[in-house]
N, C-alpha and C positions, 0 to 999 in steps of 0.2 A: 509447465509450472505456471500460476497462478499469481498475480501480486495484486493489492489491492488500491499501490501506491505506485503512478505509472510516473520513473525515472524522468521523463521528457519534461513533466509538468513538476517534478517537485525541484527539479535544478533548474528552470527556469523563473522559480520565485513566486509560481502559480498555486501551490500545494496550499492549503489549510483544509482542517473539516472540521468542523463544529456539526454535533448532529446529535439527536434524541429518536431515540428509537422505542417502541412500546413493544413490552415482549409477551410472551403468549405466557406466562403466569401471572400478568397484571401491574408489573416491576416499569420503571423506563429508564434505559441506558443511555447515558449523554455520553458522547464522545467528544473530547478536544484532542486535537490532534494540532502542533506545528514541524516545521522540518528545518530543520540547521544547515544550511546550504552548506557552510565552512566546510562543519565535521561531514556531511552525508549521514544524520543521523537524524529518525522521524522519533519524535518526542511526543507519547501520548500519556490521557488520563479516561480510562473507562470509570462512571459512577454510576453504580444502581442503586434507587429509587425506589422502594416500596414498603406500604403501610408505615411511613415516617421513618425509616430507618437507612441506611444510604454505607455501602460499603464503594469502595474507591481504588484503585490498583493504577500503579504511572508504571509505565514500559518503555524502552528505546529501543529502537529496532535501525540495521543501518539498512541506507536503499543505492542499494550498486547503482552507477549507470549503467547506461544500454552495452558502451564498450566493456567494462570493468567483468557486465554480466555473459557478454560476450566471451570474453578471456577464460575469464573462469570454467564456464561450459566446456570449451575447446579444450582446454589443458585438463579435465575431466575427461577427457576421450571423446566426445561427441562431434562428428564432421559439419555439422550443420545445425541453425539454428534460426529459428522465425522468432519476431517480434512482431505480436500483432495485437490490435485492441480485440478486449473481451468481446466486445458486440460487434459481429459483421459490418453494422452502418455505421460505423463508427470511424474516424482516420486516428491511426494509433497515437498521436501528437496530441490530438483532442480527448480522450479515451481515460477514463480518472481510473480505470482497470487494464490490465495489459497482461498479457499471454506470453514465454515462452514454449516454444515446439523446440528440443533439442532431440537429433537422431543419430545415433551410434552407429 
C-alpha cells in the first residue's frame, strides 16, 4: 500500500503542502494541505483553475501512525509488514511518501 502522507513527518509537526500543479488539459491544481496532529486528521483543499473558472473540493482524510497501521495490518491477518520510503535513496523518516509491504 501506497500513502502519500508519511505518518513519521505529519506527527512530528513537519507535514504541510502547499503546491500548484499544471495539468495536461491546461487547468492548474493548487493544493493546500494541513494535518491536525490532535485528531490524526489531514485537512485538504484541491482547486482547479482554468480559462477563469475554478471548482474547489475540501477532504479529510485520517493518517494512522506507523503503529496504529501496524495493528491494523496484523489483526487483518497479515504476518509481516515493511515500512519503507517510496524512493530507494530515501530514509523513510525523511521520505514525504511511504510504502507499506504487508504479507499473508
Amino acid at each position: 500500500m501506497h500513502t502519500d502522507v508519511n505518518p513519521i513527518l505529519a506527527y512530528s509537526g513537519k507535514y504541510r503542502d502547499r503546491a500548484v500543479r499544471h495539468l495536461t488539459h491546461g487547468g492548474i491544481l493548487l493544493i493546500d494541505e494541513d494535518f491536525d496532529m490532535t485528531n490524526g486528521v489531514l485537512h485538504g483543499t484541491w482547486r482547479i483553475e482554468k480559462e477563469g473558472h475554478a471548482t474547489s473540493r475540501e477532504y479529510s482524510i485520517r493518517i494512522y501512525t506507523q503503529d496504529e497501521m501496524l495493528s491494523l495490518l496484523m489483526e487483518a491477518g497479515f504476518r509481516s509488514v515493511e515500512f519503507m520510503a517510496a524512493m530507494p535513496s530515501q530514509h523513510v523518516a525523511l521520505s514525504q511518501e511511504v510504502v507499506y509491504v504487508a504479507r499473508a
